[in-house]
N, C-alpha and C positions, 0 to 999 in steps of 0.2 A: 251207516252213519259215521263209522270213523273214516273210512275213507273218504266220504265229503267235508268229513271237517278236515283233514291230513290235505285234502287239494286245496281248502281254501285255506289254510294256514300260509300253503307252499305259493299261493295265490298273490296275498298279500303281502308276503315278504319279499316277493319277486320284483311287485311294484315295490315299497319301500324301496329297497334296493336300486332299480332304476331311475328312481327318482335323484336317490342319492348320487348315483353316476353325472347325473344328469347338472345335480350343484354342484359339483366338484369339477366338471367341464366347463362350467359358466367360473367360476369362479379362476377357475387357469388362466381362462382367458381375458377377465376382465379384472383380475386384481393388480395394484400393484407393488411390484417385489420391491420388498427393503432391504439392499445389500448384506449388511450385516450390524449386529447390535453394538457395535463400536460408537462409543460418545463424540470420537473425534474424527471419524469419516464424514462424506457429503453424502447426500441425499440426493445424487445425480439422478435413477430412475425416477424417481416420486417430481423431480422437477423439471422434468419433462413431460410428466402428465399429472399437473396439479389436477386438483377437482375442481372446478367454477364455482363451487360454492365456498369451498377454503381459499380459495384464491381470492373472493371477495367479502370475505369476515375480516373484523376487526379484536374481537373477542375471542380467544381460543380458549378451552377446558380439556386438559390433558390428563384423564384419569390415569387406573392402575388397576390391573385384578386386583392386587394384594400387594400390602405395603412394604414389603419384603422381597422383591424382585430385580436382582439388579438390572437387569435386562428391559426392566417396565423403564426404572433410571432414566440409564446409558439413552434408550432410544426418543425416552422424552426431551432429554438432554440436546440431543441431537437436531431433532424439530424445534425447539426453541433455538440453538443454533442458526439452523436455518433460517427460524421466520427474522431475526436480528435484522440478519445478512440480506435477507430477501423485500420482506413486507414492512420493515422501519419498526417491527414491536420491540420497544425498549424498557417494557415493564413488566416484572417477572413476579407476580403475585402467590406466595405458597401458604397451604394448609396448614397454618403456623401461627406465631404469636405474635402480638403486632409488636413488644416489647424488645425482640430478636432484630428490628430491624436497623436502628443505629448504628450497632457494631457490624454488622454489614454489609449497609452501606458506606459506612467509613473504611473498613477495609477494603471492599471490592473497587473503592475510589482512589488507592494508596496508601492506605492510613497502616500506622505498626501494629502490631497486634499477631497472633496465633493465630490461624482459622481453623485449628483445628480444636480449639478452645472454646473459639466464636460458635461452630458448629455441635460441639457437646452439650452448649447451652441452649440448641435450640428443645423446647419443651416436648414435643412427639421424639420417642426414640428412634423411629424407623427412618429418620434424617442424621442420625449418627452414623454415617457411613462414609466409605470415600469416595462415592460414586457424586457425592451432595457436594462433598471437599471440591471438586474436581470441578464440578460445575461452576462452584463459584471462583476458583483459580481461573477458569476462562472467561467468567465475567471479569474479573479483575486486568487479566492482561490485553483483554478488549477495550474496557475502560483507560486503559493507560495512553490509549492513542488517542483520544479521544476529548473534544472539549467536552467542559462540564453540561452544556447543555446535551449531548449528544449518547449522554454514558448510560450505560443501563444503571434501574433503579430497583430494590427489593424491598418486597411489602411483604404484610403478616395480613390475612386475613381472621385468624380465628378467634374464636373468643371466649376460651376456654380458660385462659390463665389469666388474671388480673395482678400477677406478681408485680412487687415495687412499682405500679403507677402509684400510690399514695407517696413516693420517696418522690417523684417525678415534681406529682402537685405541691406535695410542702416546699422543693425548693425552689420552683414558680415562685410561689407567694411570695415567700420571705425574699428572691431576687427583687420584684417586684415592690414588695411590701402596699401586698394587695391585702386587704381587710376579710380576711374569711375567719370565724371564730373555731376554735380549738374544740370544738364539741362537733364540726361540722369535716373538722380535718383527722379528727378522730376515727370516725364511720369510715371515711375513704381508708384510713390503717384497719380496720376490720377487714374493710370489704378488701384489701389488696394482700394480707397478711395472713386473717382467721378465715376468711373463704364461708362456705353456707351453713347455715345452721338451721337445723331440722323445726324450727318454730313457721309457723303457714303464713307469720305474717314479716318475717326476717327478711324478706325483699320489699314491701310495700312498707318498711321501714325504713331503710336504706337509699331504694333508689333517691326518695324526694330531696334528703341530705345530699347525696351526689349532683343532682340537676342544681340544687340551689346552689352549691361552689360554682357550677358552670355559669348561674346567671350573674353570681359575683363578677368573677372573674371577664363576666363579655358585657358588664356595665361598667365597669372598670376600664375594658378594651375603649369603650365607644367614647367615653368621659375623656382618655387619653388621648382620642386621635390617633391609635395605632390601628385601624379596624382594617392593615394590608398587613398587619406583621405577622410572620410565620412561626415565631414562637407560639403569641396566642392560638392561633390557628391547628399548633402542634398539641398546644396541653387539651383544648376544649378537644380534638380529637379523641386524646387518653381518656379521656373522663367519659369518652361515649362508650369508648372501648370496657370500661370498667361497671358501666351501667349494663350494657351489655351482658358483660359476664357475672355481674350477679342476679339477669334477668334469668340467662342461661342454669347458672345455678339451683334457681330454685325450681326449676321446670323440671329439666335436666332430658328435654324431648331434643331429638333430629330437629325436629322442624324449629325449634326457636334456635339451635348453634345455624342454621342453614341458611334462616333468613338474614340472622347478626351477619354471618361472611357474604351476603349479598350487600346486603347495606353498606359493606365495608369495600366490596369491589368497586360499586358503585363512584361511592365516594371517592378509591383512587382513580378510576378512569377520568371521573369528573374534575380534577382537584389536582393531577398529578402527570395526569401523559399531555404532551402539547396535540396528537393526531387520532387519542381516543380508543387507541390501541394496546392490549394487554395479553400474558400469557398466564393462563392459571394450573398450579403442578397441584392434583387434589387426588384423593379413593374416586375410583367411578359412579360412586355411589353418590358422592357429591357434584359431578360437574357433570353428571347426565343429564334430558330434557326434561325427564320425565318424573321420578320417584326416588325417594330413599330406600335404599335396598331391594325390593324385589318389584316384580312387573303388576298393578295394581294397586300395589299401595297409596294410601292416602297422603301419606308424608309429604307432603311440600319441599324437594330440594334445593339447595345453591342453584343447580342449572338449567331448572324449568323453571324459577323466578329469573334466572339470566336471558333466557331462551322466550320470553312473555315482553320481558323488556326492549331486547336490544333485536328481539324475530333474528332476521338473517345475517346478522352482525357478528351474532354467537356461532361458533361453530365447536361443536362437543367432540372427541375424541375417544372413544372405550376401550380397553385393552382385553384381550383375552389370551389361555395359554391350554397348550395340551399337556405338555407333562413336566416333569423337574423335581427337585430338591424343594420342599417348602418347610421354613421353620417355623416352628408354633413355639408359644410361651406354655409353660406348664404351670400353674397357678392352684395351690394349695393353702388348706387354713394354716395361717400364722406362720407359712415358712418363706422364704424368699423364692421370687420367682425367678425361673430359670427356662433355657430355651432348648429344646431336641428339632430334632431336621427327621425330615421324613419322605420317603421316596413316593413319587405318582409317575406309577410304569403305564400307564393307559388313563385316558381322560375315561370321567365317569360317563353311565348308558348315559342317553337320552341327554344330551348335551347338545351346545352347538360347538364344542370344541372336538365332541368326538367325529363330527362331520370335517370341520376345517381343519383339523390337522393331517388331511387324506390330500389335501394339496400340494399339486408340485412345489412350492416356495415355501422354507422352511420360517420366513419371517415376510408379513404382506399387510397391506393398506388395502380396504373397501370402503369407497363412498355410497353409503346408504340410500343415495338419492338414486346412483345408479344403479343400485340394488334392489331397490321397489322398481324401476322403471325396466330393467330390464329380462331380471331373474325369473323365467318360465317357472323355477318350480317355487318362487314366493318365500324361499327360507327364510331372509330375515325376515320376512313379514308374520311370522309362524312363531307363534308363545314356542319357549324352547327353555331347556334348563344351563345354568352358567354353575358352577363353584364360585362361592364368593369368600372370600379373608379379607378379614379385615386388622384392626392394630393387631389384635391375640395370634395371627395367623392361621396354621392349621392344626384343627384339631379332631385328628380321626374316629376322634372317638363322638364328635359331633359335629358334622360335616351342613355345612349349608349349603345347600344343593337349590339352590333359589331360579325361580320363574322370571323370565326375561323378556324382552320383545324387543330385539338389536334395531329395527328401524325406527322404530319409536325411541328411544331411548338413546340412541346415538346419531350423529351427523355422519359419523365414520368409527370406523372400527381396526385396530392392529392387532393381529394375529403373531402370535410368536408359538414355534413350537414347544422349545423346551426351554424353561429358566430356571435358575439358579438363585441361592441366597445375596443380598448385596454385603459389602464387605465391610463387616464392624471395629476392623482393626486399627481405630485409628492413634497412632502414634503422638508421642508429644511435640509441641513443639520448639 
């Protein structure tokens, strides 16, 4: 008996094995290599063999294994680069606060200012970096050549923060001296200032005060005869941004922050690019097709509401890594958090990194279509396990080892071997 179980042990790991030979052979041959993770190099191979499907999307989703990767960065950096240069997308949409975006785009348009000031204030930490600095010094020195209509633009999708839009709307009004009562401008200082409050009905309080300044404020618009001005156009934006985030608040689920940055892409592709064309820098968790977080889940994400809407227009991007430097946040009762770095000398079993990192190119691009279409041994099509980090990063001591299904869930996939922390140093200005 033990010898038949010891043959068919020997049996089946043989196949495993050959199998694995087998995607690692296909994948040699039909991936393609990305020189290196440098932000300011081209993307000569990959443009010489775009995929047919990214070659005709208008909508791209650039995830990130983890938010912490300078290497996920530099290489997103780099494709959005590209598509500028390439495909005419002049709209640069990040997992961020729509409130960030003024000083932004007035800087990256010429304007005075710090950006290294502009960029500590953006609200997600993991954009404190200079890899973010960097990006947008090339949006600005791009911009500089460039007429106004021609310039890239930066948007905030997220709707997490409702800071100073109420500072926004009272000084609307009062330029204006639009009629909204002091009881109604009130709520909007709660909701932009004191944030959620544990009562069940503190949103279904709230919102309707918020809608009624908008309906102010756009019977005011239409009485005026402004109903083409972009200021109005601007505040009633805030104010959706701000309903939003104390809808978000009081759920406080994936799926209602997922659907608010849908709702919000939407509106800028619709409302903001003249040819309908966007690049979105998001976790992969958010600009997948499929689910928030793991492979099954019910979550309703940003990029399967993107991917329902826009079908072949969207095209998703997923990043994955086999080993590196990863920092985590160490988060204790009542003391300040603080960050340790942690080594991953081998991708965990049962992975798809522990497969793809056996390939010759240490940094490579897979289009999923041709990877269900051609791939004899079906791997991406095969539930498979990924590591996921997310803002906390990693945490060894509780590692999410999360269920995936790469052609489901991605359009295309980027493979890096090893990455490194992105770099928080930034200097004053």
């Amino acid at each position: 008996m033990r010898i038949i179980l010891l043959v068919t042990f020997l049996s089946i790991s043989l196949q495993i094995y050959a199998q694995d030979e087998e995607t690692i052979a296909w994948i040699n041959a039909n991936s393609i290599k990305i020189e290196d993770a440098n932000a300011d190099t081209e993307l000569v191979i990959f443009a010489e063999n775009v995929p047919e499907k990214f070659a005709e999307a208008n909508v791209f989703g650039f995830g990130e294994a983890s938010h912490h990767g300078k290497e996920f960065f530099d290489i997103k950096a780099k494709y959005f680069k590209y598509l500028v240069e390439t495909q005419d997308v002049k709209t640069f949409i990040m997992e961020e606060a729509y409130q960030t975006e003024a000083p932004v785009n007035e800087w990256i348009s010429g304007g005075e200012g710090g950006i290294y000031e502009i960029v500590r204030n953006f609200t997600l930490y993991p954009w404190h970096c200079i890899e973010v600095v960097n990006l947008l010094k090339w949006m600005r020195d791009y911009n500089l050549t460039k007429s106004n209509d021609e310039q890239i633009r930066f948007y905030g999708m997220d709707i997490q923060s409702g800071n100073d839009i109420n500072l926004e709307v009272r000084d609307f009004v009062k330029t204006h001296k639009i009629p909204v009562h002091e009881e109604l401008l009130a709520s909007a200082d709660s909701c932009s200032t004191v944030g959620y409050s544990k009562t069940s009905d503190w949103a279904g309080n709230q919102i309707p005060k918020l809608k009624e300044i908008e309906q102010i404020i756009t019977d005011f618009q239409t009485k005026s005869g402004r109903s083409t001005n972009q200021e109005f156009t601007s505040i009633i934006r805030s104010l959706n941004y701000l309903i939003k985030n104390v809808t978000y608040l009081q759920n406080r689920k994936s799926e209602v922050r997922d659907l608010g940055m849908f709702e919000n892409v939407k509106w800028i592709v619709d409302n903001k690019t003249e040819n309908g064309k966007a690049f979105i820098w998001a976790h992969n968790d958010h600009v997948n097709n499929l689910t928030f977080n793991y492979y099954g889940s019910s979550w309703i994400n940003l990029g399967r509401h993107l991917k329902e809407y826009y079908n072949n227009d969207y095209y998703s991007v997923g990043f994955d890594f086999g080993i590196g430097t990863l920092p985590g946040a160490v988060i204790k009762k009542n003391k300040p958090i603080y960050w340790e770095t942690h080594t991953l000398a081998k991708p965990f079993r049962k992975t798809y990194a522990e497969t793809l990192i056996k390939a010759d190119n240490d940094i490579y691009f897979i289009d999923m279509k041709e990877a269900v279409n051609s791939d004899p041994t079906n791997f991406f099509s095969t539930v498979n396990k990924q590591l996921g980090l997310g803002g906390p990063g990693y945490n060894p001591k509780k590692k999410y080892i999360l269920n995936k299904k790469f052609s489901e869930m991605f359009d295309g996939i980027i493979f890096i071997d090893s990455i490194s922390p992105s770099n928080h140093n930034l200097k004053k200005d």
